[in-house]
Each structure stands twice: as structure tokens, then as C-alpha cells.
C-alpha positions, 0 to 999 in steps of 0.5 A: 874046925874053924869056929865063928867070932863069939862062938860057944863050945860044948862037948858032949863025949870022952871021944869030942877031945879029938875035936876040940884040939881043931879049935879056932878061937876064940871063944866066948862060952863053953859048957862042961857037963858030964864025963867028968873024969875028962872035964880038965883035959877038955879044958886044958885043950879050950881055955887057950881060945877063950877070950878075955871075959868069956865063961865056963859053966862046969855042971855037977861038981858037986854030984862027982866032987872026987871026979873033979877036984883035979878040974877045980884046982886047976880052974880056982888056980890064978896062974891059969887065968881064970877067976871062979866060985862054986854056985849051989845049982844043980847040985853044985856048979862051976862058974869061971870067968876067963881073966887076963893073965899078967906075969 
């Protein structure tokens, strides 16, 4: 699926990850909220799109912190090019902003 310049992306079922493989950044936005246990595969499968400076939202980390931990790691690790805290909303929600990566 050929997505629009600044475009969000949002799924919403364990099965959207065949979906999201047809990306075509890139992306601006995307809003990871439920299924938890899928939230890192759908990241791994996003983040290749997004732009310099675009945002993920991760929703409820704090409610499934043992279901995410993985997806925080991942997202709070430099290599993988994103900068990102934890906001006292919700329960505890991820905020990540995508950086440029320099090697």
C-alpha cells in the first residue's frame, strides 16, 4: 500500500503486520496501541519508513510492562535510531521521536 507524504500509520490487529509490510514511506506518525505482544515486530516493520523527526506514540506500556519491555529496549536503544522517554499518561506512555543515525 502506497502511503501519502506525510502520512500517519496506525494498526489495530495482530493480523495489520501483513499490511504493514506494503508500507511506502514515508512516515510522519504511527500510533502503537494494543496488542502489545506485537508492538516490536510492527515497529521493526514501520520504522524503515519514517522520516527523520516523525513520532511514535506506544500507549500502555505501563498497564503491559512485562509485554513490552522487548519494544522498549529496542526503541530506548541509540542503534536503532530513535530517542525516547516514558510519559506518566495513560498509565505510561511511550514517546519516541525518530533520529538520524550516524555510523
Amino acid at each position: 500500500m502506497r502511503v501519502p507524504h506525510t502520512s500517519n500509520c496506525s494498526y489495530s490487529s495482530p493480523r495489520s503486520r501483513e499490511t504493514l509490510r506494503e508500507l511506502v514511506g514515508p512516515l510522519d506518525f504511527m500510533l502503537n496501541d494494543g496488542f502489545p505482544n506485537a508492538a516490536l515486530d510492527a515497529l521493526k516493520l514501520v520504522a524503515p519508513e519514517m522520516r527523520s523527526g516523525s513520532a511514535l506514540v506506544t500507549d500502555n506500556v505501563g498497564a503491559f510492562w512485562s509485554d513490552c519491555t522487548a519494544h522498549l529496549e529496542w526503541l530506548r536503544d541509540p542503534r536503532n535510531g530513535f530517542r525516547s522517554g516514558l510519559l506518566e499518561l495513560n498509565q505510561g506512555t511511550e514517546f519516541s521521536t525518530r533520529v538520524t543515525v550516524t555510523h
